[in-house]
KEKOL-66078 format. One record per residue (C-alpha): residue number from 1; x, y, z. Coordinates in steps of 0.2 Angstrom, whole numbers. Layout:
# KEKOL-66078
   num       x       y       z
   NUM       X       Y       Z
...
This chain:
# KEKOL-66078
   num       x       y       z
     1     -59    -658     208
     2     -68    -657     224
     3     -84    -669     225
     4     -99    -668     229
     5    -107    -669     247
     6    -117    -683     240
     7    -101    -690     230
     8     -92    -692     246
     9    -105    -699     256
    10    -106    -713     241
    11     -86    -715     243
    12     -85    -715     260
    13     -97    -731     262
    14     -88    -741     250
    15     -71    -736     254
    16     -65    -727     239
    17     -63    -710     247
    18     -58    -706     265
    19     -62    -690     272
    20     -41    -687     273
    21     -40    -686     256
    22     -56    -677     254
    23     -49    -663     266
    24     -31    -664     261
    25     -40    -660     241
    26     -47    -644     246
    27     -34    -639     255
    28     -23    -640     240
    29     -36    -633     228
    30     -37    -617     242
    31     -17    -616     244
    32     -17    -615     224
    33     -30    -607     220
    34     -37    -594     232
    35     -22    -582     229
    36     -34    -576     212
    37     -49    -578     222
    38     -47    -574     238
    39     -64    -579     244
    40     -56    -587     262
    41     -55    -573     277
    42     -45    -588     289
    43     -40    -606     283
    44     -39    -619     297
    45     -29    -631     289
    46     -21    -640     302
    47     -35    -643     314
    48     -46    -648     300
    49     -31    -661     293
    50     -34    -667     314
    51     -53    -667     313
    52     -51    -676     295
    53     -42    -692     302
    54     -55    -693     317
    55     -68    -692     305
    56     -61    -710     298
    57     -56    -715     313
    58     -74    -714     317
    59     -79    -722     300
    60     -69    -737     303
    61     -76    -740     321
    62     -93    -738     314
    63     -90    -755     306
    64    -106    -751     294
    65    -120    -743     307
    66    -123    -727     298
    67    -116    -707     302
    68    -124    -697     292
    69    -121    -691     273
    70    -112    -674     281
    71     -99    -686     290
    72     -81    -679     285
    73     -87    -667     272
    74     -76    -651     271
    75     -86    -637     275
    76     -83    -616     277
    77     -92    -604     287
    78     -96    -586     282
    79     -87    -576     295
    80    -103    -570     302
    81    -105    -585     313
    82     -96    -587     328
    83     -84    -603     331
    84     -77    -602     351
    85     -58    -597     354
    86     -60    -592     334
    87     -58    -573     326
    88     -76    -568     317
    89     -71    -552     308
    90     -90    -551     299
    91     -81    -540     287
    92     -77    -528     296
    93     -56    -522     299
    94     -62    -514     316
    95     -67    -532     320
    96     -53    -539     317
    97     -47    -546     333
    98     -64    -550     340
    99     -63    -569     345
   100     -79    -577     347
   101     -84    -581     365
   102     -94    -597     360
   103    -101    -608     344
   104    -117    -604     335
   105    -128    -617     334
   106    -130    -620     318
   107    -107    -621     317
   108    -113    -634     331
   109    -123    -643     323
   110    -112    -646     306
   111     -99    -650     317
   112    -109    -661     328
   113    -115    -669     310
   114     -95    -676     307
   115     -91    -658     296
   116     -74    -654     294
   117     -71    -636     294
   118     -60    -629     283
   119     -60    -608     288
   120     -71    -593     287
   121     -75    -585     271
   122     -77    -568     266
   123     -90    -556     269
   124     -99    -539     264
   125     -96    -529     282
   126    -110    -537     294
   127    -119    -542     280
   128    -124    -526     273
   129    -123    -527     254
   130    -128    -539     239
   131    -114    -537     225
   132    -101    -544     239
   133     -88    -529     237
   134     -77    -525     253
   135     -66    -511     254
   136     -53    -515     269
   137     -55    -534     271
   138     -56    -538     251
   139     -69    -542     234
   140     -67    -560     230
   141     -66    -564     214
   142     -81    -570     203
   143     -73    -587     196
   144     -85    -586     179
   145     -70    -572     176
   146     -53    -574     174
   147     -48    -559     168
   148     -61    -544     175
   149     -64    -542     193
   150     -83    -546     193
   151     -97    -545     208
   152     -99    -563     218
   153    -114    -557     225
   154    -117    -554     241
   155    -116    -555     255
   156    -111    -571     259
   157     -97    -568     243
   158     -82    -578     249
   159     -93    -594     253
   160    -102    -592     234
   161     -82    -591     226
   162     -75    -605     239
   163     -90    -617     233
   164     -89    -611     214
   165     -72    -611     213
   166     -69    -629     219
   167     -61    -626     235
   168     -75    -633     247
   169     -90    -644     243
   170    -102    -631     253
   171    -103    -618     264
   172    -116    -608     277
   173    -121    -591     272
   174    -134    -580     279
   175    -147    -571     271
   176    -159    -556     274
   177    -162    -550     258
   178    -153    -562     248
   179    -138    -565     254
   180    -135    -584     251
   181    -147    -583     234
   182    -137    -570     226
   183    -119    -576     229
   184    -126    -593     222
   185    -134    -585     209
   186    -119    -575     202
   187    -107    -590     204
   188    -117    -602     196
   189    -121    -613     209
   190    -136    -619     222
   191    -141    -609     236
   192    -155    -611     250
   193    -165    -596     259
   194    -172    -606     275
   195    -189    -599     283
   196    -185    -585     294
   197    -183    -595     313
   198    -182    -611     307
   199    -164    -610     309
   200    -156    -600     326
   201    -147    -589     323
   202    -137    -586     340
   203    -120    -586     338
   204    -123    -576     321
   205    -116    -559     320
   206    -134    -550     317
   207    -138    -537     304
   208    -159    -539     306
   209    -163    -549     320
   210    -182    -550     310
   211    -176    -556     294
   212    -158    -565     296
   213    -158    -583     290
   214    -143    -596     288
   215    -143    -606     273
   216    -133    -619     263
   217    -125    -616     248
   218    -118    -631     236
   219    -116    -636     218
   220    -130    -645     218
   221    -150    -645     225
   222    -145    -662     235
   223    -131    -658     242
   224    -142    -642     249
   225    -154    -654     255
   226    -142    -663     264
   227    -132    -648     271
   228    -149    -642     276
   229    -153    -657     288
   230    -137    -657     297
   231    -141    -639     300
   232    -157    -641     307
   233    -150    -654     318
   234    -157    -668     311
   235    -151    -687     319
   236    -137    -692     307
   237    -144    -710     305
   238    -162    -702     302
   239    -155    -691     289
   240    -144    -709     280
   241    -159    -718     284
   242    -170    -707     272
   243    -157    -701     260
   244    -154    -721     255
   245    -172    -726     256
   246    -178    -711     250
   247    -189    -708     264
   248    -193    -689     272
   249    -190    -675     260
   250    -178    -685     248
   251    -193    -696     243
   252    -201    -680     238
   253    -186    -673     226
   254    -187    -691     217
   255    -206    -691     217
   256    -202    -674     208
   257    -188    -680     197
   258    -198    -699     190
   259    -215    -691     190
   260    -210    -674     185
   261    -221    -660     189
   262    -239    -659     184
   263    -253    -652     194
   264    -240    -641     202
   265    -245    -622     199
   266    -231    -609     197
   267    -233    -592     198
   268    -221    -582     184
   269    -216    -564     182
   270    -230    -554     174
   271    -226    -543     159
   272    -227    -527     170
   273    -210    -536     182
   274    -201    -544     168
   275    -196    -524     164
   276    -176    -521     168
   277    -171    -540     166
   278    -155    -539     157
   279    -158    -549     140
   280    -147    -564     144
   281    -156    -567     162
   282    -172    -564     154
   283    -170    -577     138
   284    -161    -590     150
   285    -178    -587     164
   286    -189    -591     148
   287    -179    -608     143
   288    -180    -611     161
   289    -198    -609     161
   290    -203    -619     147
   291    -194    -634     152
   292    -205    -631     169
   293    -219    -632     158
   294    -212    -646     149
   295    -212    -657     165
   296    -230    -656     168
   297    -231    -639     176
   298    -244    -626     175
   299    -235    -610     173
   300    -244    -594     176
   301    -242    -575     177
   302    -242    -572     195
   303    -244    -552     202
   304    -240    -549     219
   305    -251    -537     227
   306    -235    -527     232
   307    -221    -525     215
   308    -205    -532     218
   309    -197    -514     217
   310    -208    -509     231
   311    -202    -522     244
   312    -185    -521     238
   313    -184    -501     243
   314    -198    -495     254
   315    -200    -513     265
   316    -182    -511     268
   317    -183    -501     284
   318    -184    -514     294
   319    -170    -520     287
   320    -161    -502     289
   321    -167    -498     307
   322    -161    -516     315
   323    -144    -512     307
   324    -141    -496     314
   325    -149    -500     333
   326    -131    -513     331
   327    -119    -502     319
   328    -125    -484     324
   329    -111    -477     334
   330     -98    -487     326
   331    -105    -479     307
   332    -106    -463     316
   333     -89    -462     322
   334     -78    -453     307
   335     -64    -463     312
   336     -70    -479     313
   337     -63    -489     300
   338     -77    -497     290
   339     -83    -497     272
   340     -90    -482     267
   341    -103    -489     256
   342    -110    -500     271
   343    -108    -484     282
   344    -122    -475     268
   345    -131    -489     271
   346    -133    -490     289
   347    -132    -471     294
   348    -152    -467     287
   349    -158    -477     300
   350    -153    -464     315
   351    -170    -456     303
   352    -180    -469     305
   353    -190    -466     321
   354    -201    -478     335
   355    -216    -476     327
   356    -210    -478     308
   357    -202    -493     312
   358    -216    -500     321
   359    -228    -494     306
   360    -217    -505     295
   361    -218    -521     307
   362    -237    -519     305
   363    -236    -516     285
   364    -228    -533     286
   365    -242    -541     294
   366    -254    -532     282
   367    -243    -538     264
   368    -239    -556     271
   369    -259    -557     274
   370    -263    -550     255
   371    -249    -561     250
   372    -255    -577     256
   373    -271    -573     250
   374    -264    -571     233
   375    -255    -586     233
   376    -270    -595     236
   377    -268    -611     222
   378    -249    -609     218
   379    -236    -621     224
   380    -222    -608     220
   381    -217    -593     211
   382    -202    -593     200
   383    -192    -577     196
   384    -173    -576     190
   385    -164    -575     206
   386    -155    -557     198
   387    -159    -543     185
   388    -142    -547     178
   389    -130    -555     175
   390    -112    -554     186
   391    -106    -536     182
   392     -87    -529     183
   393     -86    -522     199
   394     -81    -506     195
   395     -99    -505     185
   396    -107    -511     199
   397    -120    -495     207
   398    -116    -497     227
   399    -131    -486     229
   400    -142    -499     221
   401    -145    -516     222
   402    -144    -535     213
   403    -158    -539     227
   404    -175    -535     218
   405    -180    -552     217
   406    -173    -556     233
   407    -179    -545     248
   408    -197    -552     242
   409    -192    -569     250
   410    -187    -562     266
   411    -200    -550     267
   412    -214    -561     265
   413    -206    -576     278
   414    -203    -588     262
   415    -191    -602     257
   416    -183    -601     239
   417    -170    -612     232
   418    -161    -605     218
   419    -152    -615     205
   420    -142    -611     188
   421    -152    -610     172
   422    -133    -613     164
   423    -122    -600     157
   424    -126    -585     146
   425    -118    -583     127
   426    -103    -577     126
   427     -97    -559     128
   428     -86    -548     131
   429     -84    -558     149
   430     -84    -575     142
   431    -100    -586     147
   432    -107    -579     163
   433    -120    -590     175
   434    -138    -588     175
   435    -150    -593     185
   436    -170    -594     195
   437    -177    -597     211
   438    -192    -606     218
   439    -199    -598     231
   440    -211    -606     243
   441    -221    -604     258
   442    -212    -601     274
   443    -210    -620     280
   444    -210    -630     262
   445    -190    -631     261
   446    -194    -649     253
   447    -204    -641     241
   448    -195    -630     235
   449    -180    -639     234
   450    -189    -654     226
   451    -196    -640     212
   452    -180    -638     211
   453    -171    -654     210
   454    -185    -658     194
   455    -176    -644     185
   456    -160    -645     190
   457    -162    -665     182
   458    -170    -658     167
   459    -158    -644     164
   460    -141    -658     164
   461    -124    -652     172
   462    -118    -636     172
   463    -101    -632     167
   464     -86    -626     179
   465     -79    -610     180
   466     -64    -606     170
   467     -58    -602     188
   468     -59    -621     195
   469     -48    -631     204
   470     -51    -644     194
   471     -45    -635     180
C-alpha cells in the first residue's frame, strides 16, 4: 500500500521507511498493477530507483537538520509538463516524439523539494476534455470499477488513476476548467485548483494561457497542502518548520479541525442549480452539508449572478479561442492524427473573431466584479465537484461536459479544493465516489484547504478502490 506524503515524511524522520523502499513500492504497485489501468504515459523506473538512493543518502548526511516533508516522496507529472531531454506527448500521437527542451518550473521545483519522479501520466489531448477519454494514446481506467470501463475525469486522468489506484502518493495536474478537480473528483480522492498565476506555468504545454493552473492531487487535503508548498517553491526547512509546529497555513487546518467551523459563512447551491444533480451526488452533497453545519458553520443558499450553466458554455470562448490560436492548423489538417472529439472542440474557434474574443475578456472583468460583489460576507461556496457520478464511457456525451461546477472556478480566478464525500450505494457499478469542493477567493488556498481538512476529519477515511495496490 503506498503511503501517504505525510506518512513518509513521519517515516523518514524516525527511520522506519527510507525513500528506497518507498520508490521501489510504487514501482511494484505500477509494474502489477497498471496493465488494468493504464494511467502511466512513460515509467522512469531506473532513474528514479538512482534519485531514490540519493534522496537517503542525503537523509543520512542531514544528521537531523530538516529537508522538507516532500523529501523522497514518489511523485508523477501529467505529460503536459515539460522535463528536459524527456518526451511530452500532451496526449497527442502526433507528439509523440517531441522531447521537451527544458524543465518547467514547477517539475523544478518538486524536484528541487527532494521528489522522486516516477513518469508521466496520461492525458486528454492538450488538455482539452473533462471525462479523461483518449482515442490514440489511451482511456485510463477508473479504479472505483473493475469490471466497466468508466470516465477518470479529466483532463489530468492518468494522474487521478495513478494516485487512486495506489501507484504514486501524488501527482501535478493542470487545470482550466477543472481538470485537476474532476479527475480527483471521479477517482475519489483530493484535488487542488490553484489561483490562476500563482503558479508559472512555463514549461506547461498550454491550452488557455488565461486560465491554465497546475495543481496537486493526493489522497488526502494535507498531503495537497504539502505538495502545494513545494510547488510554490517554498524553502523546504520553512515548510518542515511549520508543518511540525503548525505554523503558516498548517496552523490554519488545525485551527479548523480543533475549533471546527463557526462563524464561517458558506454559500450552497440554490434550489434553481441543484436541478440535474444525479440522486447519488445530490444525497452524498446534502450529508456533506449538514456535517458542514454540524461543525459550526453557517450554510447558506448562495446565487451567483451569472448560473453555473452560463459560465460553463457561453464564458468558454476564451477557453476555445486560446486553443485554436495553438491547435488550429494542426485540428485543421485531415490527416493530422489527433482525437477527433478534441478536434470538434478546438475547430469553432477559427469562428470566433478579434473583437468577440476581446468582448469575452471584458465580460470577464464585468462577472468577476458582480461576483465579488456577491460574495461579499461568504468564506466559500461549496458545490459537488460533478453532476454525477463516474459513467461508463461509452455513455459518456463527448459533446457535453462533467465540468458545470468547474469552469465557474476558473472563470472567476478562484481556488477550490475538492474532497470525497465517500462512496455512493451500490449499483449496477458497485460503490462509486462522490464528492464537493470548496471554492475560495483567488489567493485563500489555506482557506479552502483548511475548510476542507475540517470535513475531511469529520467525514473519517474513505475506502480504496476495488482496483488498489494495496488490494
Amino acid at each position: 500500500m503506498t503511503a501517504t506524503i505525510a506518512e513518509l515524511a513521519a517515516g523518514y524522520r524516525d527511520g522506519s521507511r527510507s525513500p528506497v523502499e518507498a520508490t521501489e513500492e510504487c514501482l511494484t504497485a505500477i509494474a502489477s498493477l497498471d496493465g488494468r489501468v493504464g494511467a502511466w504515459q512513460a515509467v522512469y523506473a531506473d532513474e528514479a530507483r538512482v534519485a531514490a538512493e540519493a534522496a537517503q543518502v542525503a537523509l543520512t548526511l542531514a544528521a537531523g537538520e530538516p529537508v522538507g516533508p516532500f523529501w523522497g516522496v514518489p511523485f508523477a507529472l501529467k505529460d503536459i509538463v515539460d522535463v528536459e531531454g524527456r518526451v511530452t506527448t500532451a496526449g497527442s500521437a502526433e507528439w509523440s516524439s517531441r522531447v521537451s527542451p527544458a524543465t518547467g518550473t514547477v517539475a523544478r521545483r518538486l524536484l528541487e523539494a527532494g521528489g522522486v519522479l516516477l513518469g508521466k501520466t496520461k492525458t486528454v489531448e492538450f488538455a482539452m476534455g473533462g471525462w479523461g477519454t483518449n482515442q490514440h494514446m489511451g482511456t485510463p481506467w477508473n479504479p472505483w470499477d473493475p469490471a466497466v470501463l468508466r470516465t477518470p475525469g479529466g483532463s489530468s486522468s492518468g494522474s487521478g488513476a495513478a494516485v487512486a489506484a495506489g501507484m504514486a502518493p501524488c501527482a501535478v495536474g493542470t487545470d482550466t476548467g477543472g481538470s485537476v478537480r474532476l479527475p480527483a473528483a471521479l477517482c475519489g480522492i483530493v484535488g487542488l485548483k490553484t489561483t490562476e498565476g500563482l503558479l508559472p506555468i512555463d514549461g506547461i504545454v498550454p491550452l488557455s494561457h488565461t486560465l491554465d493552473t497546475p495543481g496537486p492531487l493526493a489522497r488526502t487535503v494535507l498531503d495537497a497542502a504539502l505538495m502545494f508548498d513545494a510547488m510554490l517553491g517554498t524553502p523546504a526547512a520553512e515548510v518542515e518548520r511549520d508543518w511540525l509546529a503548525g505554523g503558516g497555513r498548517y496552523r490554519a487546518m488545525r485551527a479548523a479541525l480543533e475549533g471546527g467551523l463557526g462563524g464561517r459563512r458558506i454559500g450552497c447551491l440554490s434550489d434553481a442549480e441543484r436541478a440535474g444533480v444525479d440522486a447519488a451526488q445530490l444525497a452524498a452533497y446534502d450529508a456533506a452539508l449538514g456535517v458542514l453545519a454540524g461543525l459550526g458553520a453557517d450554510v447558506v443558499a448562495f446565487d451567483p449572478p451569472t448560473s453555473f450553466e452560463e459560465m460553463k458554455n457561453t464564458r468558454f470562448v476564451i477557453v476555445t479561442a486560446e486553443s485554436y490560436h495553438y491547435y488550429g492548423e494542426m485540428m485543421e489538417d485531415p490527416a493530422s492524427k489527433v482525437d477527433e472529439r478534441v478536434r470538434a472542440r478546438v475547430l469553432p474557434g477559427a469562428a470566433i473573431s478579434a473583437g468577440e474574443y476581446i468582448a469575452a475578456m471584458v465580460q470577464r472583468r464585468t462577472d468577476l466584479a458582480e461576483f465579488a460583489e456577491a460574495f461579499e460576507g461568504f468564506d466559500a461556496m461549496v458545490t459537488p465537484t460533478t453532476p454525477m457520478l463516474p459513467l461508463p464511457v461509452d455513455e459518456a456525451d463527448e459533446t457535453n461536459t462533467p465540468a458545470l461546477f468547474t469552469r465557474a472556478g476558473n472563470f472567476l480566478a478562484l481556488c477550490s479544493t475538492t474532497v470525497p464525500t465517500g462512496v455512493s450505494p451500490a449499483g449496477p457499478g458497485g460503490r462509486l465516489p462522490t464528492s464537493i469542493q470548496f471554492m475560495c477567493r483567488g489567493g485563500d488556498e489555506t482557506l479552502s484547504l483548511s475548510l476542507a481538512a475540517a470535513y475531511e476529519a469529520a467525514r473519517g477515511p474513505m475506502p480504496a478502490p476495488p482496483l488498489w495496490a494495496g488490494g
